[in-house]
N, C-alpha and C positions, 0 to 999 in steps of 0.2 A: 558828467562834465569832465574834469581833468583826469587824465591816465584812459587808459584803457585797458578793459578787464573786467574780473570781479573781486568781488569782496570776500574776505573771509576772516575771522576774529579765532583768537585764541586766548584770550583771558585780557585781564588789562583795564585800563579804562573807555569808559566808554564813545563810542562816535555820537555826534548831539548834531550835526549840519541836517539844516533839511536837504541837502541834496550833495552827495558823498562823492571824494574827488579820492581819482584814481589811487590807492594803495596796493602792496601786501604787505604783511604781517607777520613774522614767524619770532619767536622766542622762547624761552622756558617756564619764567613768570609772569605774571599781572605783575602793572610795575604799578599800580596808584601810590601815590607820597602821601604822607602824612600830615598834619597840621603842623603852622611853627611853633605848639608846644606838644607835650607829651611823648610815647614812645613812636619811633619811625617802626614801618611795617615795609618789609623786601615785597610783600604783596602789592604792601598800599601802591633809389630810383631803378635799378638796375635788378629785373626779377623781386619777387616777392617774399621777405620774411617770412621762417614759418614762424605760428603763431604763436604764443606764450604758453598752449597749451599743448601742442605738439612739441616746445622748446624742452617744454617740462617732462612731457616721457622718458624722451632722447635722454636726459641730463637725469634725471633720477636714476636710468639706468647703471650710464657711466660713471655716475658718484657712487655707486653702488660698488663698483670694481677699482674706479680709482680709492677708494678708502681700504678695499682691502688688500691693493699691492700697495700704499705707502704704509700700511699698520695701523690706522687712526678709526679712534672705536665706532663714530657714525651713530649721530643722535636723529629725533627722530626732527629734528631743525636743522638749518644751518647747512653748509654747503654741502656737506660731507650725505644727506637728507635729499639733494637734488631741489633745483626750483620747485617752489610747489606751483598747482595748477592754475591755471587763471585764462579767459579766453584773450586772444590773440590780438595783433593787431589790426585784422582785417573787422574784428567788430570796432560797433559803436563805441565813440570815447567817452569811457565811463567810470569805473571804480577798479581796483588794483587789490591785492591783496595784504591787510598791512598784518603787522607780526611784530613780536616781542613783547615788551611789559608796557604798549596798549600805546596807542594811535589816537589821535583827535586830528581832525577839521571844522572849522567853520568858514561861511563864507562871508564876506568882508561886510560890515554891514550888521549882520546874521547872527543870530541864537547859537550858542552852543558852549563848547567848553573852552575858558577863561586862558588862552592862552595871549598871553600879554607882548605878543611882536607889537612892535613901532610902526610908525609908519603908514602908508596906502600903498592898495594893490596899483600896478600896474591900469594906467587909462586905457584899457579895451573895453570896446563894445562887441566884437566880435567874442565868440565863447569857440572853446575848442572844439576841432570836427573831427571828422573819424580819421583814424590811424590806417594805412593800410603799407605795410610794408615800411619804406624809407621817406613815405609819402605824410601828411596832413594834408586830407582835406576837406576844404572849407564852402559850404553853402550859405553864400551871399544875402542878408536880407532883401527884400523887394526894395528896399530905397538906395541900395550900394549896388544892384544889379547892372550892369553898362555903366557905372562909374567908371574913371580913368583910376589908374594903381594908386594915384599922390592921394586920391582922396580916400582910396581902401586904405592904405599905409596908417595912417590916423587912428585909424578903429585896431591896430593890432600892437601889441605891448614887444616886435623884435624890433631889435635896435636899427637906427636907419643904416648902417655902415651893411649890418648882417643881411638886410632886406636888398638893399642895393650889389652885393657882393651875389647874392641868390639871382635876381634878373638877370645878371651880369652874366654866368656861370646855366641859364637857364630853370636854374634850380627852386621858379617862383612863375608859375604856368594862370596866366587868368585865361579864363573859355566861360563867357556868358557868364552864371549864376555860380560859375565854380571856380573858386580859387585853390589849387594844390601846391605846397609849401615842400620844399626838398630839405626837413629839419631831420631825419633822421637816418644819414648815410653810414655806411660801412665804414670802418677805418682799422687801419693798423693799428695793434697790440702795443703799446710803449713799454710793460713790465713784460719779463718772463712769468708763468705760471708756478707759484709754490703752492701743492694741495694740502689745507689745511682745513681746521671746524672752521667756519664760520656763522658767527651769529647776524641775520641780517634781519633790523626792524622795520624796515620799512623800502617799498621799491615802487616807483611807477617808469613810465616812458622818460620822463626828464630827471629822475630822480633815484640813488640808491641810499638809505642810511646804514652805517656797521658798528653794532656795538664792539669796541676793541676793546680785548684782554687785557690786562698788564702784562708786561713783559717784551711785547712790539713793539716798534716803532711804527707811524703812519704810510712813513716814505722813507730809501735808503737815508742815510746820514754821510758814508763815504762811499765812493767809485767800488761797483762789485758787490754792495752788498745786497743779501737775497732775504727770502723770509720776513717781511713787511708786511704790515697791510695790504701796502698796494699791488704786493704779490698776490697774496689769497683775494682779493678784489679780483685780480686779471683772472686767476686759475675759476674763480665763481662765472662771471662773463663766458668764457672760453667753454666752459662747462653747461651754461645755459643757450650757448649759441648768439650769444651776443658781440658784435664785433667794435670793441668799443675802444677807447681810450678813458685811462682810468685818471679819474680829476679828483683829487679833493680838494674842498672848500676852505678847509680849514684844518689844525692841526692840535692833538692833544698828547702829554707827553707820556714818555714811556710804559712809564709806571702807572697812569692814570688810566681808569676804565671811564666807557661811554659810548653816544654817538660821535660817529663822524659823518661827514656829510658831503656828497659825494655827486657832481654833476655826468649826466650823461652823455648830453650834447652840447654842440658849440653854443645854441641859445640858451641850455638853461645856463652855465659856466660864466655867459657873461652877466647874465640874472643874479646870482647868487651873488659872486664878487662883489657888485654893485650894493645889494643889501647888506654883507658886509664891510663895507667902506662905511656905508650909512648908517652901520647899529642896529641894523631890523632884523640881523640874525641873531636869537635869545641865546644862551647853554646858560642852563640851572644845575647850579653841584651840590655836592653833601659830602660837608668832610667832616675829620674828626681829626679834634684840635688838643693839646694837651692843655691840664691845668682845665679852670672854671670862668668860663668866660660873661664878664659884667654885663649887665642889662641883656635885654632881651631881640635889643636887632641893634645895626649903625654902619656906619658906613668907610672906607677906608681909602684915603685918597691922598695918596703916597708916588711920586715917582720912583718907575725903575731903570735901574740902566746896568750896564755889563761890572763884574766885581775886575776890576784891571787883576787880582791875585790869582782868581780860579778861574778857569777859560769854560766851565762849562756852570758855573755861579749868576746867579742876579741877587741885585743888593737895590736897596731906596738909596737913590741919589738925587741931588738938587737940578744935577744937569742932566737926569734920563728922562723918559720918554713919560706923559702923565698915563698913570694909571688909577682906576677906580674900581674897588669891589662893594659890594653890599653884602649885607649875609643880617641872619635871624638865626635866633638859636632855636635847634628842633629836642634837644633831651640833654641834659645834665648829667653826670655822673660824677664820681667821688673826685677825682681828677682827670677827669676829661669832659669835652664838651661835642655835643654833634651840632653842627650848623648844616644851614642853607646858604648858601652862597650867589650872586646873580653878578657877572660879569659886566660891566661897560665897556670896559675898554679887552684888551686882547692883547696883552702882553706876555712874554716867554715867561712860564714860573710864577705866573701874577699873583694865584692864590697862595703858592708856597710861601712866598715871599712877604708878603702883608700879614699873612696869619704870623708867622714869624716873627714881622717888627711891631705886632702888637703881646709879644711873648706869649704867643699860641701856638708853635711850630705845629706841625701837622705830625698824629702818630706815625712812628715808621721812616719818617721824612731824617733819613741821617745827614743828605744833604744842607739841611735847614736848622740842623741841631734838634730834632725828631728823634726821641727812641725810640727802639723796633721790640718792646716786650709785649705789645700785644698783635702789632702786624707786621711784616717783614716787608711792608711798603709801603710809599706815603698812603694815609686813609684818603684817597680824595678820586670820588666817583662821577661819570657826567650822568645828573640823573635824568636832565628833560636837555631838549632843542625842538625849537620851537622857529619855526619859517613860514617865507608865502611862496604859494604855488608860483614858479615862474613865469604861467601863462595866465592865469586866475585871478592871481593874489588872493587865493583863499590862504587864511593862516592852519598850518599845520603842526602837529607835535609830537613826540615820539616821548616816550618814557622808559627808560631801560633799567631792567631789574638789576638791584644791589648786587655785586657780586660776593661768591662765598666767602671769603677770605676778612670782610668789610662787614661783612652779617655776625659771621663767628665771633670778631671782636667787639659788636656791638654786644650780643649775646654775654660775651665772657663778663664785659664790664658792668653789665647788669645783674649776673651773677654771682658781681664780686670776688670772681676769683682770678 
């Protein structure tokens, strides 16, 4: 069904859909999470594409040479690792290869694993056809066969502007029983290339997710600046033979590890956007909060808005913008607290900031009045993001493993020292 490719797992949790949409998977641990009590476990048109798996030679090789003229050690994941293999887009569309601390699908509807997106998928009747090149395409049922387009249009989930811009442009061919879709064209690079590790949990044809480091940023900040995400994005692309432009969905900050979530093409971009306007894109966090936090879940529904004193500050004001977080407590300790966290709304600093004005600043968080004695960053990880297929609406999830730094301070505080 969605992606095309194959499948491949590396630890994680489990896939549960009866019928498996396009991923890959690359990461270092199973990310399964823990229950909200007791201990958290880091466990728990123009010529033809070549294919994902010819992409994947070419690009293991080069990452092979590009890592060892910039110096950077090359794990056996992650850009530095090369695409891994997966069949092309000349096959059937099918399954992708997902990666990192463990991948779920279900389809809408459907059994499987509990990822709690909002919302309905997209009204298609039509299901995805095979990938071939820059092309989709799509075999018609017997009942839409010599249909006129207004009535094919219906059965498909691209927006009417993107479909009409496609006929317009030719880029949306019907011939009898076959419809082929120009969703996947070539385009200019918008970042320069910075080669860097990257960890990438999950990828199909509409779709890349990257778990980011601390210490990044998403997207420049000022004019000139390099070494971003969206640099090692471009330099991954570039590397894979992908000619893309690099979009992300959304944004998490500096100092915060997780996914980010990252469209390929013009139709999935306008998909996504859309689902985040509407709340139906999930991010699950786990931070660690100072001091002992009361009761065992609640809810914090605080606006924020800009501190007029510090230009790069958010404070609860009566006249900002509404914000909501949830959170559950996952493990206690002598004075500190690990929670769960679940987003509503998507505001700058949302969880710094509410942990905060409930006197829980986040460890590390000097910003927020956080000391850094046992981590020299705020504690605050993206552990899941959970979405629908752009073209499916199958719901999807990634889980990305705790990083070291967030493990070691859980560890220390458990150790009491």
């Amino acid at each position: 069904m969605a992606g095309a490719g194959r499948n491949r797992r590396q630890g994680g949790s489990g896939q549960t859909g009866g019928e498996r949409n396009g991923r890959r998977d690359r990461g270092r641990n199973g990310g399964g999470a823990a229950g909200a009590r007791g201990s958290y476990s880091e466990k728990s048109g123009k010529g033809e594409r070549k294919s994902f798996q010819e992409r994947s030679d070419v690009s293991r090789q080069q990452a092979n040479r590009k890592s060892s003229a910039h110096g950077y050690a090359g794990q056996s994941r992650g850009v530095n690792a090369g695409a891994s293999a997966g069949s092309g887009r000349g096959g059937q569309a099918g399954t992708r290869l997902p990666r990192g601390g463990g991948v779920s699908g279900t389809r809408a509807g459907g059994s499987g694993h509990p990822a709690s997106g909002k919302g309905t998928p997209p009204n298609s009747l039509l299901g995805m056809g095979r990938i071939k090149g820059e092309w989709m395409e799509i075999r018609l049922p017997d009942h839409l066969a010599g249909a006129p387009m207004a009535a094919i249009a219906k059965q498909l989930p691209l927006p009417p502007k993107q479909l009409s811009r496609l006929m317009q442009t030719r880029g949306c061919v019907l011939q009898g029983p076959h419809l082929r879709l120009h969703l996947f064209p070539r385009e200019g690079r918008d970042f320069p290339s910075d080669w860097m590790e990257l960890n990438i949990l999950y990828e199909d044809e509409f779709t890349l997710v990257v778990n980011k480091p601390a210490g990044i940023e998403v997207h420049p900040s000022e004019k000139g600046q390099r070494k971003t995400l969206a640099h090692a994005v471009a330099a991954y692309y570039e590397m894979s033979g992908q000619d893309l432009r690099v979009r992300h969905v959304h944004r998490i900050d500096k100092d915060t590890t997780g996914p980010v979530l990252y469209a390929k093409n013009e139709f999935a971009h306008y998909q996504y956007d859309k689902a985040m306007r509407e709340k139906e894109v999930e991010r699950i966090y786990v931070a660690l909060g100072e001091g002992r936090v009361e009761g065992n879940k609640g809810t914090i529904d605080k606006p924020i808005g800009q501190d007029r004193h510090h230009s790069t500050r958010r404070r609860i004001s009566d006249t900002g913008d509404r914000a909501v977080t949830h959170y559950e407590v996952v493990e206690r300790f002598d004075d500190h607290t690990l929670v769960r966290l679940r987003l509503e709304t998507g505001r700058t600093h949302q969880i710094r900031v509410h942990m905060a004005s409930i006197n829980h600043p986040l460890a590390g968080d000097g910003l927020y009045g956080g000391k850094r004695n046992v981590i020299s960053r705020q504690a605050l990880h993206g552990e899941r993001l959970i979405w629908r297929h752009p073209w499916s609406g199958e719901k999807q999830q990634v889980t990305a493993p705790l990083p070291d730094d967030l493990a070691q301070a859980l560890n220390k505080l458990r150790n009491g020292s």
